[in-house]
C-alpha positions in Angstrom: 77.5 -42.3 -194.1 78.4 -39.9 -191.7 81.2 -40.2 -188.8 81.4 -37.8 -185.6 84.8 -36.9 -183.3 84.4 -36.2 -180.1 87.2 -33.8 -179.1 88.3 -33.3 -175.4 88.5 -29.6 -174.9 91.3 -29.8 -172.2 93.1 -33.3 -172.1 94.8 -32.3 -168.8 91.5 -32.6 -167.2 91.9 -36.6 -167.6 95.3 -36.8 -166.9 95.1 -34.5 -163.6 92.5 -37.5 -162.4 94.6 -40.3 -163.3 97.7 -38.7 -161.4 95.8 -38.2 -158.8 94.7 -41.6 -158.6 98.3 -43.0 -158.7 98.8 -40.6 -155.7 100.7 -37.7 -157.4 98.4 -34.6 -155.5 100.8 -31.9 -156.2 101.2 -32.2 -160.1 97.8 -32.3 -160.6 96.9 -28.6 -158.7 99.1 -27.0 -161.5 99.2 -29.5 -164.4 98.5 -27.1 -167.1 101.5 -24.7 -166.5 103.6 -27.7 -165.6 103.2 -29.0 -169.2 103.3 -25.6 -170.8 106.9 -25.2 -168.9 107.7 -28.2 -170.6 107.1 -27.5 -173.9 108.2 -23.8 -173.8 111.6 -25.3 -172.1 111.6 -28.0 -174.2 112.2 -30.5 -171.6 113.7 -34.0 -172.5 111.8 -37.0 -171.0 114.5 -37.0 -168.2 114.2 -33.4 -167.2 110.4 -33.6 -167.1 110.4 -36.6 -164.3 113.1 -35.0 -162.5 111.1 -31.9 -162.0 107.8 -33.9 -161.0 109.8 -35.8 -158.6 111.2 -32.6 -157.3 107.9 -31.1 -157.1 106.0 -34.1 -155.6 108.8 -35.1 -153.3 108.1 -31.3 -152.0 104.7 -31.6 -151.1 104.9 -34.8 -149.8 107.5 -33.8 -147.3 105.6 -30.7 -146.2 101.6 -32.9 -145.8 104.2 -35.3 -143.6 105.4 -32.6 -141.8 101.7 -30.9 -140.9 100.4 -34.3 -140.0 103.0 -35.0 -137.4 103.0 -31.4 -136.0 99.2 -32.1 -135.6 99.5 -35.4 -134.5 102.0 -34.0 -131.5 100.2 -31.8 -130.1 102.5 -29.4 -129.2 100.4 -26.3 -129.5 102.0 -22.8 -129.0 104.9 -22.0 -127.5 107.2 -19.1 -127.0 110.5 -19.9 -129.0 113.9 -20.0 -127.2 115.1 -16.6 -128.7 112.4 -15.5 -126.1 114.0 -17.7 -123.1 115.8 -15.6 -120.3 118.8 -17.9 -119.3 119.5 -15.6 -116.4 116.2 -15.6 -114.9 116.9 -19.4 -113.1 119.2 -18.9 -110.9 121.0 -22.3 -111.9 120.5 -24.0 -114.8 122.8 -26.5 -117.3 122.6 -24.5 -120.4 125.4 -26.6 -122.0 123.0 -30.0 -121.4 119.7 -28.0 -122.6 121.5 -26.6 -126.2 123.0 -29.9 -126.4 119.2 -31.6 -126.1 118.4 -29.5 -129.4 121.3 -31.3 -131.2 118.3 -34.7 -130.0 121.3 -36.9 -130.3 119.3 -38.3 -127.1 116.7 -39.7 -129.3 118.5 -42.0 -131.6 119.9 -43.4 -128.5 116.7 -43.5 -126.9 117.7 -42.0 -124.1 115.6 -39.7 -121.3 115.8 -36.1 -120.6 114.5 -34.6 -117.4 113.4 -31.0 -116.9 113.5 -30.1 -113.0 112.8 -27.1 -111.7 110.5 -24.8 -109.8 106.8 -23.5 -111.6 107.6 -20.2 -113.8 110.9 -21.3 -114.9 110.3 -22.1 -118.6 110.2 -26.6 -118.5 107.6 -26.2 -120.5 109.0 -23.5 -123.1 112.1 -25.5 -123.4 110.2 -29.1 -123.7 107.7 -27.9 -126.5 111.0 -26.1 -128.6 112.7 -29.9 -128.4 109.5 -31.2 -129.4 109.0 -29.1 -132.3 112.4 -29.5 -133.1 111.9 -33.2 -133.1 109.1 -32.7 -135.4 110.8 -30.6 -137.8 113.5 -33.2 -137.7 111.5 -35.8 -138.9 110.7 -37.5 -135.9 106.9 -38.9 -134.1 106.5 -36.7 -130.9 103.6 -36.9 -128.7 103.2 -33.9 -126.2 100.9 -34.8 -123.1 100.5 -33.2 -119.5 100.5 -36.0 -116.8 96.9 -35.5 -116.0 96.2 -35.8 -119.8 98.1 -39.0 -120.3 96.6 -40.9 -117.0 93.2 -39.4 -118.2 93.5 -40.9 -121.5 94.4 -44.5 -120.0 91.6 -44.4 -117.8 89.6 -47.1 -119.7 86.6 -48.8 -119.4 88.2 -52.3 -120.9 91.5 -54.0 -120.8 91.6 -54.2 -124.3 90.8 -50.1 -125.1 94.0 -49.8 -122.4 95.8 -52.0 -124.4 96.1 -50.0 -127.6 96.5 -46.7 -125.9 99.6 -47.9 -124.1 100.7 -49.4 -127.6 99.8 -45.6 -128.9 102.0 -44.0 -126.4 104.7 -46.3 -127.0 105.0 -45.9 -130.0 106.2 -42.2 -131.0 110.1 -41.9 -130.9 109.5 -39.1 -128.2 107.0 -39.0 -125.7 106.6 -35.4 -124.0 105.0 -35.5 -120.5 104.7 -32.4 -118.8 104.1 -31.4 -115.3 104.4 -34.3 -113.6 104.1 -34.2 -109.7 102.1 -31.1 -110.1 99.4 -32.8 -108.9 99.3 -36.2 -106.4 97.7 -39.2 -108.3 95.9 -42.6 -106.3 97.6 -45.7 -106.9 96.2 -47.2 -109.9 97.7 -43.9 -112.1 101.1 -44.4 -111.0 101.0 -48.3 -112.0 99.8 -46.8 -115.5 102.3 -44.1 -116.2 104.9 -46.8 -114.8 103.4 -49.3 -117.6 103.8 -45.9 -120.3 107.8 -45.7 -118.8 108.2 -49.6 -118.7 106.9 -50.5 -122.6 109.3 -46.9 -123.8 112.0 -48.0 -121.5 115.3 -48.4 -123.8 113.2 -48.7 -126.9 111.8 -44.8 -126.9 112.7 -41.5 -125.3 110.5 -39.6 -122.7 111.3 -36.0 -121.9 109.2 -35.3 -119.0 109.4 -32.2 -116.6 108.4 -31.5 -112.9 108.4 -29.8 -110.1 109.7 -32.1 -107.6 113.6 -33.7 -107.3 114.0 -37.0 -107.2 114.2 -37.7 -103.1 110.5 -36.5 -103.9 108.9 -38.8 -106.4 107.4 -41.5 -104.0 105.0 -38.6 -102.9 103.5 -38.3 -106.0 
């Protein structure tokens, strides 16, 4: 009577899978010189699952961060080393370095960007957007004409969740608006977007035209 063995030339193989399964990505990319660290460091049981934490915590954060810069659409941007504060004539630079502290967020409150075309809204709006992101925070970055082309839906219920969509991210970045003049029926839907975000979620928004001017839009 004879007996075989079968002999699994490279155990990790099995194990990468089942981390994987249990949703442990990172581990499983570099399992074999994980475990070979282990055993040359000699590792105690403690040290090991501190250092997988470390490692998976790590990659986690940094897929989290990618999905919400994605999500944002932010796109490029020049960074505000590259802003020249002397080129508006006047400008709050106190209130705009203070926005990059976004204490304004947590209190969901609104910042507005006003100021003629050239001036750098935009610049400054995507750096506190990206700076939101990097902070941890869901930010949404939309032109006006984007946002009011979005919500032009074919059902009430389609309109429904896209105004739930837009309220929901803790910053909601709408740019150039007034840039262009918009019929009726788009200013009741960016007044629903303001309404549902209205002490609940901040807007930064920038435009073109002062307040006295708004009704013309």
């Amino acid at each position: 009577m004879t007996s075989t063995t079968s002999t699994n030339p490279n155990p990790s193989d099995d194990l990468g899978a089942q981390l994987q399964n249990i949703g442990l990505r990172a581990i499983t990319d570099s399992l074999d010189d994980f475990l070979a660290r282990a055993t040359k460091s000699q590792w105690s049981p403690h040290m090991l699952l501190e250092e997988l934490t470390r490692i998976e915590g790590h990659d986690r954060a940094h897929r989290s961060l990618e999905r919400r810069l994605a999500h944002s659409r932010i796109g490029r941007f020049k960074p505000m080393a590259d802003f020249d504060w002397n080129w508006p004539k006047k400008i709050d630079r106190d209130t705009i370095q203070r926005a990059f502290t976004l204490d304004f967020i947590p209190e969901a409150r609104n910042l507005i960007l006003i100021g003629a075309n050239g001036l750098g809204k935009t610049m400054i709006a995507k750096s506190i957007a990206h700076a939101a992101v990097l902070a941890g925070h869901a930010v949404l970055f939309r032109t006006a004409s984007e946002l009011l082309d979005d919500l032009q839906c074919d059902s009430p219920h389609r309109l429904r969740l896209k105004l739930k969509a837009y309220a929901r991210p803790a910053l909601l970045c709408i740019d150039e608006c007034g840039y262009l003049a918009y019929e009726n029926h788009a200013a009741d839907l960016l007044y629903e977007v303001v309404n549902r975000r209205y002490e609940h979620r901040s807007i930064l928004l920038t435009t073109n035209r002062g307040f006295t001017e708004w009704n013309q839009v």
